[in-house]
NULUMKE-577091 format. One record per residue: residue in three letters; x negated, y negated, z negated of N, C-alpha, C in turn. Coordinates in pm, whole numbers, plus 50000, padded with zeros to 5 digits. Each point is the difference from the previous one (the first is absolute). Layout:
ALAXYZXYZXYZ;...
***
This chain:
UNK200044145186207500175007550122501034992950087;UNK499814998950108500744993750081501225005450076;UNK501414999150015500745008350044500165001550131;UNK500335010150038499975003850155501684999050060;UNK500324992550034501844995150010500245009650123;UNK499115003150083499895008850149500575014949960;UNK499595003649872499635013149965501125007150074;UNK501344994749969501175011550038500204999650102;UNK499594989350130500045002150156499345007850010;UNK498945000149895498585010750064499985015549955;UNK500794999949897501185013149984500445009150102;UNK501074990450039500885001250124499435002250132;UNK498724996049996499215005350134499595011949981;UNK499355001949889499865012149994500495010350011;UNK501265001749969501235006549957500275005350181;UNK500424985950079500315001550147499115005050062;UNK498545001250007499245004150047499695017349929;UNK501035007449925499475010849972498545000349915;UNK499834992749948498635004149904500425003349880;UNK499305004949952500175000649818499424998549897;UNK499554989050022499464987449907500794997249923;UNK501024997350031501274991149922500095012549870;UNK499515012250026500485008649924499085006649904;UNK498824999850067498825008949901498714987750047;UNK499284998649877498884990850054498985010950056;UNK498654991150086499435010650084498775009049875;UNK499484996049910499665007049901500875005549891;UNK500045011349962500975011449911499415004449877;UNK500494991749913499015008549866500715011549960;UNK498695014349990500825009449911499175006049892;UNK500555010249900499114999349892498795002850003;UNK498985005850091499175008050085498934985950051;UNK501154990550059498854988550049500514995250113;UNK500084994150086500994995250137499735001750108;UNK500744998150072500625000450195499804988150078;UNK499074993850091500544992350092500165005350125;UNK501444995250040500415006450172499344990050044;UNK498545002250054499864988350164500145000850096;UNK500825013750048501064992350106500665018050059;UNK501164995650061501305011750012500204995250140;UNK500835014550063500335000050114500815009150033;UNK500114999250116501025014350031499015009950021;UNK500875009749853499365013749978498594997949942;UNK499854992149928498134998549938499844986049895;UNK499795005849879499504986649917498475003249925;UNK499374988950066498864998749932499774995149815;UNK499075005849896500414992049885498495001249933;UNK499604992649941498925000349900500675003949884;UNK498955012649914500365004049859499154996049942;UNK500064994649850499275000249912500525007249905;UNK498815007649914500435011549872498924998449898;UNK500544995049872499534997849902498965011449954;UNK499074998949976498865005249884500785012049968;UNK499855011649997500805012549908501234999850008;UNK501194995550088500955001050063500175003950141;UNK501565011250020499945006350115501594994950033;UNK500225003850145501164998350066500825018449949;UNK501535001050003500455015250009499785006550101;UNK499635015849987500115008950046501585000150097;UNK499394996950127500914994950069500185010150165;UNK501284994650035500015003450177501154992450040;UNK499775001850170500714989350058500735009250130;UNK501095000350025500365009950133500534989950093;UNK499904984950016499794998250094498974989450073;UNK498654999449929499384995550028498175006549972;UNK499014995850078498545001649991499274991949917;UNK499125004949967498914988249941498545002550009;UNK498774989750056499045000350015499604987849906;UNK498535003649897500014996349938498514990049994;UNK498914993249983499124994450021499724995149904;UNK498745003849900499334991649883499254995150049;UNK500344980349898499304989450038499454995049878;UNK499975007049869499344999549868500065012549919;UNK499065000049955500245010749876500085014350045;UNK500765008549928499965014950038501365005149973;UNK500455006450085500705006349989500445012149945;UNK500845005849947499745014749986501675005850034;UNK500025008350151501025001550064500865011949943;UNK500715000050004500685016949997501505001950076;UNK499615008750135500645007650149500155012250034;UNK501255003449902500445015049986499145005849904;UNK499135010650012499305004849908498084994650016;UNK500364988450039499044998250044499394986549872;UNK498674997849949499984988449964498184995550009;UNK499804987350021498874994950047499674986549971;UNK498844994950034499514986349955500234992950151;UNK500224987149980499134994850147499524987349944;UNK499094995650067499044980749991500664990250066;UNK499264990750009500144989950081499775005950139;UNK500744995150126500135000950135500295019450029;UNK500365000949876500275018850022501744996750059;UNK500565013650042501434995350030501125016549927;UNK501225000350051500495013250004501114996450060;UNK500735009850034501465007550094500785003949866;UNK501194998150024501045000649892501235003850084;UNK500235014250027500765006650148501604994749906;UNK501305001850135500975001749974500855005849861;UNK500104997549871500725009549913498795007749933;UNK498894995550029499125004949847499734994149899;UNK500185008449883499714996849847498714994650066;UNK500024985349897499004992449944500174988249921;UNK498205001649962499884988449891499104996049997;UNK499804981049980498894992649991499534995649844;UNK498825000749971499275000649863498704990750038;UNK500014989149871498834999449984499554999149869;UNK499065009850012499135005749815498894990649988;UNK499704988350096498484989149954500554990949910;UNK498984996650000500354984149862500074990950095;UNK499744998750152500474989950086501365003850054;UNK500674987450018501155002650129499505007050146;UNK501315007550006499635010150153501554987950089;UNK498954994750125501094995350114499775008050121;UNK501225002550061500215005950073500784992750148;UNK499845003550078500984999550102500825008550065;UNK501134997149959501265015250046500214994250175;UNK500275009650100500994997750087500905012849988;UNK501174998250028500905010649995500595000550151;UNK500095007350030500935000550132500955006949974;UNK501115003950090501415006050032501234995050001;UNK500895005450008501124996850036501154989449894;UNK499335000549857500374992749939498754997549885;UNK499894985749968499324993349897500044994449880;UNK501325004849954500024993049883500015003749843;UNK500344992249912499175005549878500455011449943;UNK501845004550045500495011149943499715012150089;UNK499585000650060499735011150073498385008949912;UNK500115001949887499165007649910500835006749877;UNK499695011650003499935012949950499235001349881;UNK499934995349870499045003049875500305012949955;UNK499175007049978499505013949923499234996749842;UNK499504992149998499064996549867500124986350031;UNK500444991849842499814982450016499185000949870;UNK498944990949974499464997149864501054989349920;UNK500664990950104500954989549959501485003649963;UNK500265015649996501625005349994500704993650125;UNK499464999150095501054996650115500425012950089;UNK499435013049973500845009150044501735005150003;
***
């Protein structure tokens, strides 16, 4: 492998330019299956999910942010307040301000998704667990 001698200018740009690269890579593994952010802004980050075969995300909420949700494989199986449902490919859902929810997928395929979140803040601590399968409550 060849070394990259640039790397820590290219650090340092990052760093000055406010990104946070330097800090979290743009895919996130978690026990469930991973995160890529493709791309953030003021007040809005877009992210692809992937969720393993018979693995779910926690029973979750967020008070200061939205989420609209878009399957691009597999199936989903949602649950929004007392609410719970399937969706397909090119199906979507609304994920309001501060409601319990949770993403599941029960197929033997991977379920990907595309999150956008909007509001006033985006980031990863801004969630509320009620139920973790992983003990991260």
């Amino acid at each position: 492998m060849k070394r990259d001698d640039n790397l820590p200018s290219r650090v340092d740009l990052l760093k000055q330019a406010g990104r946070e690269e330097h800090l979290i890579h743009q895919t996130v593994e978690r026990p469930w299956g991973n995160y890529t952010v493709l791309q953030k802004g003021e007040g809005y980050k877009v992210k692809r999910i992937v969720v393993r075969p018979g693995s779910r995300l926690s029973l979750q909420r967020h008070s200061r942010r939205s989420e609209h949700w878009v399957v691009v494989s597999g199936t989903a199986r949602i649950t929004r307040e007392d609410e719970v449902y399937l969706l397909q490919r090119n199906e979507s859902t609304f994920i309001p301000l501060k409601a319990k929810h949770r993403l599941e997928n029960s197929s033997k395929e991977p379920l990907q998704i595309i999150e956008v979140q909007s509001g006033d803040y985006v980031e990863e601590d801004d969630i509320e667990r009620f139920d973790d399968d992983y003990n991260r409550v």
